[in-house]
C-alpha positions as MATLAB code, in Angstrom:
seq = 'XXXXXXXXXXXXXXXXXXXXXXXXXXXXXXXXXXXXXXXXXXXXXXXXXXXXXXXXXXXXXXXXXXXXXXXXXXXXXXXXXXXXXXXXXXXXXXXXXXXXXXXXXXXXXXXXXXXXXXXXXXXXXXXXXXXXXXXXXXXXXXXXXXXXXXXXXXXXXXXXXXXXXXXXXXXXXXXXXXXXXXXXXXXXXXXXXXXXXXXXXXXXXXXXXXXXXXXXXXXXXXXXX';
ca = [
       1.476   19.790   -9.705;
       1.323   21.657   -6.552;
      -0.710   25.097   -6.192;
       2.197   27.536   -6.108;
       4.663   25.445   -8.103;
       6.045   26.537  -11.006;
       8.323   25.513  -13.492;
      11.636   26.932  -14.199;
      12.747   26.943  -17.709;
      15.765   28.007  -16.958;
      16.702   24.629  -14.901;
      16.145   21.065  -14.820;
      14.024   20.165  -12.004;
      14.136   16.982   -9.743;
      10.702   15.340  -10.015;
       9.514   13.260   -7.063;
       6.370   11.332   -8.181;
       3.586   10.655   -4.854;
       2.113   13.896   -4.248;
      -0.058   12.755   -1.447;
       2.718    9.852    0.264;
       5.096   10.238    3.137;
       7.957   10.001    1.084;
       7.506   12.489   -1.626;
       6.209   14.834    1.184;
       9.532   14.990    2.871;
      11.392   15.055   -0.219;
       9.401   17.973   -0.938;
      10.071   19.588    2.066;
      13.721   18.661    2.937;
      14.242   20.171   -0.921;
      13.235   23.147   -0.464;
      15.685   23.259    2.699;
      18.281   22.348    0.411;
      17.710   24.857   -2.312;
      17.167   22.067   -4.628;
      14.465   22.804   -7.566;
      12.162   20.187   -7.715;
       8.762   19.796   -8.557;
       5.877   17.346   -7.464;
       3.002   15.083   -9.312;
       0.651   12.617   -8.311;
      -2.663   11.951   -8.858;
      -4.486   13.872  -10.910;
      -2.085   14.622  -13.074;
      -0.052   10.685  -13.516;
      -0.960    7.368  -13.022;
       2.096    5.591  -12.560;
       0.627    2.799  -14.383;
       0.911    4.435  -17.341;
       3.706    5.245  -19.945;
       5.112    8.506  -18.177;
       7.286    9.457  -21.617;
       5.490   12.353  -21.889;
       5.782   13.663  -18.539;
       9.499   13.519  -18.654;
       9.413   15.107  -21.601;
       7.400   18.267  -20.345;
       9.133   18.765  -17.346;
      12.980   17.731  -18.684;
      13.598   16.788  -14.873;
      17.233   15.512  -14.503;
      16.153   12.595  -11.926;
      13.417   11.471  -10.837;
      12.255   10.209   -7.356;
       9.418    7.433   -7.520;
       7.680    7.910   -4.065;
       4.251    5.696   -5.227;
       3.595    2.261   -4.116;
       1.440    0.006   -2.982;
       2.362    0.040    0.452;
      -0.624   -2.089    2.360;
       1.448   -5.106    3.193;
      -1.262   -7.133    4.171;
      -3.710   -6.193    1.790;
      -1.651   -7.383   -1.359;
      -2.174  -10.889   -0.216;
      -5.967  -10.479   -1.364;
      -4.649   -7.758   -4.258;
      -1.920   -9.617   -5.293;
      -2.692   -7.499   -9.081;
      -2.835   -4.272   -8.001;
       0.215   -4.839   -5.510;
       2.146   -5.763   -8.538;
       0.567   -3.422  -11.093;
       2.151   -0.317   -9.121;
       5.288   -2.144   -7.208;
       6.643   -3.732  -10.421;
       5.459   -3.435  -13.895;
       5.028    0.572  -13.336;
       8.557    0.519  -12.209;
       9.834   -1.256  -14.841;
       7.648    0.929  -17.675;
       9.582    4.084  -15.945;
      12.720    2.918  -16.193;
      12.917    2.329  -19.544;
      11.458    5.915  -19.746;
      14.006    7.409  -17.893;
      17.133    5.249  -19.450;
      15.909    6.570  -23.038;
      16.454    9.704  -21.812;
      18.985    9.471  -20.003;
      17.528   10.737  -16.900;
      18.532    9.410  -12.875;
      15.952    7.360  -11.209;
      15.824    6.497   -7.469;
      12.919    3.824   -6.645;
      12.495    2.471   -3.015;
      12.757   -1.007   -1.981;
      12.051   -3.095    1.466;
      13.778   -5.267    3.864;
      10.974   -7.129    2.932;
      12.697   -8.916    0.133;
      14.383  -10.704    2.611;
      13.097  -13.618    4.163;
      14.111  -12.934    8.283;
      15.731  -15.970    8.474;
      19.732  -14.788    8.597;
      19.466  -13.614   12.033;
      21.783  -10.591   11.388;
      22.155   -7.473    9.403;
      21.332   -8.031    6.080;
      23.723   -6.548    2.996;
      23.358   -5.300   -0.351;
      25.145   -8.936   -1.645;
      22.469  -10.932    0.290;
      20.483  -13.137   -1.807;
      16.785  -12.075   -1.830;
      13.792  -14.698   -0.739;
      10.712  -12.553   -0.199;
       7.730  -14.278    2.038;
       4.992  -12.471    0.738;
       3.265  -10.715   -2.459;
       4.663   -7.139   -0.998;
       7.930   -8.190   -0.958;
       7.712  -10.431   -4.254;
       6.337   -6.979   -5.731;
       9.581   -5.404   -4.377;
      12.098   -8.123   -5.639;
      10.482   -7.882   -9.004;
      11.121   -4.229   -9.760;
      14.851   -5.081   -8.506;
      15.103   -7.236  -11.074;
      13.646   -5.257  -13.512;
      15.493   -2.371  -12.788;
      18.998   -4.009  -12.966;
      17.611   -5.394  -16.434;
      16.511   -2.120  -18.350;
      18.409    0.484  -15.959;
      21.595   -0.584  -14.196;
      22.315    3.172  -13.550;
      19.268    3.439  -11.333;
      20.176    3.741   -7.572;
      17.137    1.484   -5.855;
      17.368    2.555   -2.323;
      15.755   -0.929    0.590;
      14.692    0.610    3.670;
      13.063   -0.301    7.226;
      10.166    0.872    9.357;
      10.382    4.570    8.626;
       8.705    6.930   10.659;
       9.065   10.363   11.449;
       6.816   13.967   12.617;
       5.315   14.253    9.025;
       3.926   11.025    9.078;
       0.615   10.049   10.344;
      -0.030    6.561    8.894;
       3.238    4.476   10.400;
       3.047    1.974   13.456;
       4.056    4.063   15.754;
       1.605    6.568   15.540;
      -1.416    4.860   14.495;
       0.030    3.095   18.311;
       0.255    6.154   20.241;
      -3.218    7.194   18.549;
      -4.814    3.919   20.206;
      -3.288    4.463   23.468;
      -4.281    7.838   23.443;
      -7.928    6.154   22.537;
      -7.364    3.517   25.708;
      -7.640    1.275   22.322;
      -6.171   -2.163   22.314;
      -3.203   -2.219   19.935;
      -1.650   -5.500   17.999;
       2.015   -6.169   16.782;
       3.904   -9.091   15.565;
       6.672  -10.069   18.019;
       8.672  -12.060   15.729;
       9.338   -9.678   13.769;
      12.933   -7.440   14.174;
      13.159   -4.111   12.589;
      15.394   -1.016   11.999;
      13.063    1.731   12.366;
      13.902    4.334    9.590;
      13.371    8.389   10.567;
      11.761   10.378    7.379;
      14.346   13.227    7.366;
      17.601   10.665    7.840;
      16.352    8.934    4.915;
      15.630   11.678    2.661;
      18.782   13.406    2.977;
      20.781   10.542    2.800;
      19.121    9.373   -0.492;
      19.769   12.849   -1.978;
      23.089   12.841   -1.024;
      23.691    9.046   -2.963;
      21.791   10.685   -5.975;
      23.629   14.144   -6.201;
      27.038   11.768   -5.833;
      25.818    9.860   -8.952;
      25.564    6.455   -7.012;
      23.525    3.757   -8.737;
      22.832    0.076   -7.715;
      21.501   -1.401   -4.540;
      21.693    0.579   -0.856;
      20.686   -0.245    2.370;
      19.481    2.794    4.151;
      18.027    2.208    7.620;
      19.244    3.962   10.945;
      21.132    2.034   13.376;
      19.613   -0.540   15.801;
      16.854   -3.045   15.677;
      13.913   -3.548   17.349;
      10.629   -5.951   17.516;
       7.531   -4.269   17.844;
];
């Protein structure tokens, strides 16, 4: 838990797992905008890899936000284990802790899962055919999650990028330019570049409206790099 949290008996918190990610940074910070009580773990205090039961029943949180991963896309080809240890069997361990008690669960997804090949926006109906052990690790907690928790609202994104966020293409770009570094990008690639803060407060809103399934959250337009 973060120095200068504390917990509220008096309400149910959200808890937003990832301490030290992007994701659960924001959510941190675009809660306390919001007035919403929420409190944030990672490492030391849970490994997602392990059986969280107890954690949800210390805190009582009334959702929970899973902000871990494995997010090194090219990595998991050589640590295909790991990639899946954290992307998929975690996800499906806390899902059957949070449908036993009853509490929400939002858990993030990629376009990833998707194979490229449709040449147009992809939708929520689309069948999945992932190209690589990331997205594999991705499909696999979809499927999990619709089997043990069909009330939990799994949320695929794009790119995402934004101010708080030092380790996304953009900036690790600008850094090398900055550097007069050379820089490398795929060009067949096409992406909808996702902004931090859009994303955050658009998956609070689907969670405080009680929305479950599969969304596609990405802002408009797409790009190569």
């Amino acid at each position: 838990m973060d120095q200068g949290q504390h917990i509220n008996t008096t309400v149910q918190p959200l808890l937003i797992l990832g301490k030290r990610g992007t994701l659960a940074g924001a959510f941190a910070r675009i809660c306390r905008s919001r007035n919403i009580y929420h409190i944030v773990l990672g490492r030391p205090e849970i490994d997602i890899c392990n059986d969280l039961t107890d954690i949800l029943e210390q805190y009582s949180p009334w959702a929970v936000i899973n902000a871990t991963g494995y997010v090194n896309v090219d990595g998991a080809e050589e640590d295909s284990d790991s990639c899946e240890r954290i992307n998929s069997h975690a996800v499906h361990q806390l899902a059957r802790a949070c449908a036993a008690s009853n509490i929400r669960l939002v858990n993030f997804s990629s376009d990833l899962v998707f194979d490229g090949h449709k040449g147009q926006p992809y939708f929520e109906t689309d069948g999945t055919r992932p190209l690589n052990v990331y997205g594999k690790s991705k499909g696999l907690a979809e499927m999990y999650l619709r089997a043990v928790y069909p009330g939990a609202l799994t949320i695929r994104t794009s790119a995402f990028f934004g101010a708080w966020d030092n380790y996304n293409f953009i900036h690790t770009t600008l850094q090398s330019l900055l550097n007069n570094e050379k820089t490398f990008a795929a060009t067949d690639m096409i992406v909808s570049p996702t902004y931090v803060p859009h994303l955050v407060h658009a998956a609070l809103d689907l969670l405080i409206d009680d929305e479950c399934g599969i969304w596609h959250l990405a802002n408009k337009g797409a790009i190569s790099w």
